[in-house]
C-alpha positions, 0 to 999 in steps of 0.5 A: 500500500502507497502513503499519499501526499495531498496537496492543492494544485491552485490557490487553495479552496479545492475542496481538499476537505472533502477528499481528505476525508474521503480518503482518510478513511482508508488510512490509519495516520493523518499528518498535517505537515506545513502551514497554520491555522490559517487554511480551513478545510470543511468536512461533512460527516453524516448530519454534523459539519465540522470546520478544521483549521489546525487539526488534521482531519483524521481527529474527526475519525474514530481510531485515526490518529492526527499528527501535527508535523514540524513543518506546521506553525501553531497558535497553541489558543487557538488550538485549544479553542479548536479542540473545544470546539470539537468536543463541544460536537461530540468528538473525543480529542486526546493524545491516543488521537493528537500528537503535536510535533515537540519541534514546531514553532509557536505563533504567539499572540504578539505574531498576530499584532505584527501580521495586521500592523504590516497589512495596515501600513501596506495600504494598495500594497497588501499582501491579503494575509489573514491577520494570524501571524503565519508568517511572522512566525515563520520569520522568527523560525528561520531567524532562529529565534523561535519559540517552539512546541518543546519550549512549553516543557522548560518554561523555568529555564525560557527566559533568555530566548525570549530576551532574544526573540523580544530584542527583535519584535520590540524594535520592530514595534517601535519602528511601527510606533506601537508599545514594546511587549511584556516579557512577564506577561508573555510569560504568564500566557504560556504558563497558563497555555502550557499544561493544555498542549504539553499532553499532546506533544510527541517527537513524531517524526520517530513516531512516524517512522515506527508507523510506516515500518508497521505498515500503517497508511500515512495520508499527509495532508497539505494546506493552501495551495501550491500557487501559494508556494512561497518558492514556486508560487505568485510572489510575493502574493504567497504564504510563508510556507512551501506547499508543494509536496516535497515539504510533506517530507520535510514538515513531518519529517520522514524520507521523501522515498516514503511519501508515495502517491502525490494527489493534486486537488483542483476545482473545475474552475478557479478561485482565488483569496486576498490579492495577486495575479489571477489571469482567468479572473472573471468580475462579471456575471458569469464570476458572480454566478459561480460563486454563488454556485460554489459558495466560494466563501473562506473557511477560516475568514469568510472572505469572498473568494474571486472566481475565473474559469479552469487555467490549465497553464497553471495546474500544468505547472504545479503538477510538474513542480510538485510531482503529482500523480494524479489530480482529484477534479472538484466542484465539477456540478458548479458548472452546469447549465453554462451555455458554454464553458472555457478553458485558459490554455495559453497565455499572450505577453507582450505579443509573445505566446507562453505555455507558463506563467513568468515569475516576474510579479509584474509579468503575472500581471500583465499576462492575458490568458488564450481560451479554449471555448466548450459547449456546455451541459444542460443535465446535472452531474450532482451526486454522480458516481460512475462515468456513465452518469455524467453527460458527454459534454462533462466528460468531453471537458474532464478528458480535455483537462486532463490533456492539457495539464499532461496528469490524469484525473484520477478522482471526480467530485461531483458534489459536496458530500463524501459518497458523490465521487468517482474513483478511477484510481484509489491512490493507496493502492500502488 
């Protein structure tokens, strides 16, 4: 059996949640390996919807066990607040099904101030961060000056690394005209945060290792997306993190030979949150109307999502990038009963025909995309779950993707419920 690495192939909202779920069913350890409490993913179980946002989605299966990789920043509030919220639904959250990697970095609340003081002073030139302090706290990680998970143990002996990481913050607050940080009462939040996560942590890259050598099925779980990437994606509108799936071997540790099978999740068409380029971006009715079908509205932020029609280009190279075996096409129903439906396959730049996106920021801006028109489907391919039911032009559009974008579409998702897909692969199976 395969371990399998999914990841989003565009700008994250895929519906990752759903195949997640799907697919972690079938496996016995689910790992979030990049990535915070920034990324939301939604899942439906029988009557009950729970809304994950840190926590691996295996939590909300009985006899799966979650692991929060090192690659993961984590805001120990709001992972509090997240695992009472789940148990408020009825679910069991302990650490025969969490461990939190003892080598993760903490995203103090400090991180958060900073990410919405940046955002604010940017003005026209934001970046369109959800305010959580992701990528503050990535900074300090590659600053080395972090706090991390493990740190919660020794909090008698802290003391120095947080003189250290506070030299830093409190000159950038005052650069910014805000007030310094109290070490006593940044002290006081983790003693009191402290004795709530401390149950949970485990070095969990050995944990893993005796898993996958007992030959238990890993999914790893990505977060965002891969044009989010902040190597390969729209930089420097990207997070703070790579998304691709190399990093679900360096986020949880554990050798890329053992990831297996990389699924790529896209939506038949595109969404986008906060700014950056997006070269199939419609602002007209036939945007606003997929929106509506799709109920494109963030998870974690509830910001409106913009929409635009499938930018083949674009999942081309993220499969490319990220080694992806196989793509698992969502939201497919959304668009029936277009009259017709297109499909980016190229892109002009200053008289120039490209088959990639540049990596110039200014580049991505200016690029114009080349459409390939489809006629539509007037029948519904909700709830589909064989070939069969979907209508010719439907799989006349699926083939066409998969052509373009030189990967097989594996996977199909027909609705938002779990049992609505159909599988030409399963991914565990080598």
């Amino acid at each position: 059996m395969a371990n399998v690495v999914v990841v989003g192939a565009q700008w994250g909202d895929e519906g990752k949640g759903k195949i997640v779920d799907w697919l972690s069913e079938r496996a016995d350890v689910v790992v979030r390996f990049q990535g915070g409490h920034n990324a939301g993913h939604t899942l439906v179980i029988g009557n009950t919807t729970y809304k994950l946002s840190l926590l691996p989605s295996g939590v909300v299966r009985p006899n799966k066990l979650g692991v929060i990789g090192n690659g993961v920043v984590v805001d120990p509030w709001a992972l509090c607040a997240e695992i009472e919220k789940l148990r408020g639904q009825g679910l069991t959250i302990t650490r025969d099904n969490l461990r939190i990697a003892e080598n993760a970095t903490l995203i103090l609340p400090f991180h958060r101030e900073l990410d919405v003081m940046r955002e604010d002073a940017a003005g026209d030139g934001k970046i369109g961060t959800t305010g959580r302090g992701i990528g503050p706290a990535y900074e300090d990680k590659v600053g080395r000056r972090a706090i991390r998970v493990l740190d919660l143990k020794n909090l008698a002996t802290l003391g120095p690394k947080v003189d250290r990481l506070l030299l830093h913050h409190n000159a950038l607050r005052r650069g910014l005209g805000k007030p310094e940080i109290s070490k006593d009462a940044l002290m006081a939040e983790l003693h009191q945060v402290a004795p709530k996560v401390l149950p949970y942590v485990d070095v969990t890259w050995d944990l893993l290792d005796q898993e996958r050598k007992a030959g238990k099925r890993i999914l790893f779980e990505g977060a965002q997306g891969a044009l989010l990437d902040v190597d390969h994606g729209t930089y420097p509108f990207v997070t703070s993190s790579n998304t691709v799936a190399a990093q679900a071997a360096t986020g949880a540790g554990i050798g890329p030979g053992a990831l297996g099978f990389v699924l790529g999740i896209a939506k038949a068409y595109t969404t986008r949150v906060g700014s950056g380029p997006f070269p199939t971006e419609l602002t007209d009715k036939i945007g606003e109307t997929i929106g509506e079908r799709g109920h494109e509205f963030g998870t974690v932020t509830g910001r409106k999502r913009r929409c635009g029609w499938f930018d083949a280009v674009l999942v081309r190279q993220v499969a490319k990038v990220s080694g992806i075996n196989g793509i698992a096409l969502t939201k497919l129903d959304v668009l029936d009963g277009f009259s017709e439906v297109k499909v980016c396959v190229g892109y002009k730049l200053d008289g120039e025909t490209l088959s990639r996106l540049p990596a110039d920021a200014d580049a991505q801006a200016r690029v114009e995309p080349i459409w390939e028109t489809f006629e539509g489907w007037s029948q519904s391919t909700r709830g589909a779950r064989r070939w069969a039911d979907l209508p010719a032009q439907a799989v006349k559009y699926v083939k066409f993707i998969e052509e373009l974008i030189e990967c097989p579409v594996t996977l199909l998702s027909t609705s938002p419920e779990r049992d609505d897909t159909i599988l030409m692969k399963d991914p565990f199976e080598d």
